[in-house]
C-alpha positions, 0 to 999 in steps of 0.5 A: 110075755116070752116065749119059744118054739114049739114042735109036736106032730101037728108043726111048729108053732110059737107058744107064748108062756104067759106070766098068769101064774105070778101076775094074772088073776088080778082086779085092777081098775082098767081091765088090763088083760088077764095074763098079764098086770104092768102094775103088779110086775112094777110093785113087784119089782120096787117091793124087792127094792125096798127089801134091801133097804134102798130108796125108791127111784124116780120111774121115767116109764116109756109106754104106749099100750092101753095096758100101759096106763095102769101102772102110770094110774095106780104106782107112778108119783109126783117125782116120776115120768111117763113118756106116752106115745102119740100118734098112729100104729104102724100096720104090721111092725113085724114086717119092717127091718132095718132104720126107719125114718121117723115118718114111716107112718104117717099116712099108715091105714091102722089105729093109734097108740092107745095110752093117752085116750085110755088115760082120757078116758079113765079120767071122764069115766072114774076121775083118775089122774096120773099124779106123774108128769105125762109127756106125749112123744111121737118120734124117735128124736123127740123120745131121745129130746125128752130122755136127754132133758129127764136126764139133765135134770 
């Protein structure tokens, strides 16, 4: 979702412009929140590819919401990635700036990245099963390792 800045005669606000109108309103299987479908933006985006007549490409989707699982469930296949991300939330990234190190979080009082247990948990409740290959990731180096090797390969 974007947005922009916003002032009327109360203030200044931030006003997030959802993208309902083209791809809210849906029923997908997870629930995703309702401005808001990855999987309709990703068949949106391969239809418009196949109207050119050009073949699908492999995905290698980097994801780590709950809402991130849709997609990895219903439009990713056999020839494509998910790089998941594991491990523990940072408490307010807002707050961060500059680089930081791979470890910043590791004692961080807040939850964990959500893909891989909603991937869990719509394989026990409903038996999906992402038909991609799922690579779980934490860091940095190890995103850039498995990039670097989808990339050889």
């Amino acid at each position: 979702n974007v947005g922009s800045w916003v002032t009327n005669n109360i203030g200044t606000s931030f006003k997030i412009r959802y993208q309902s109108s083209k791809y809210g309103g849906h029923e997908c299987k997870l629930k995703c929140p309702p401005n808001l479908c990855k999987t309709q933006v990703l068949e949106d985006i391969l239809n418009r590819m196949s109207s050119k007549d050009m073949q699908r490409p492999r995905i290698v989707y980097v994801g780590d919401g709950h809402n991130d699982a849709c997609p990895a469930l219903q439009v990713l296949n056999e020839n494509d990635v998910l790089l998941a991300r594991e491990g523990k939330r940072c408490p307010n990234p807002n707050s961060l700036c500059g680089p930081q190190p791979d470890n910043h979080h590791d004692n961080a009082e807040s939850g964990t990245f959500a893909i891989l247990s909603t991937l869990e948990k719509a394989k026990k409740r409903k038996g999906l099963v992402p038909k991609c290959r799922v690579c779980p990731w934490n860091t940095g180096r190890e995103l850039r390792s498995l990039v670097n090797d989808i990339l050889s390969t």
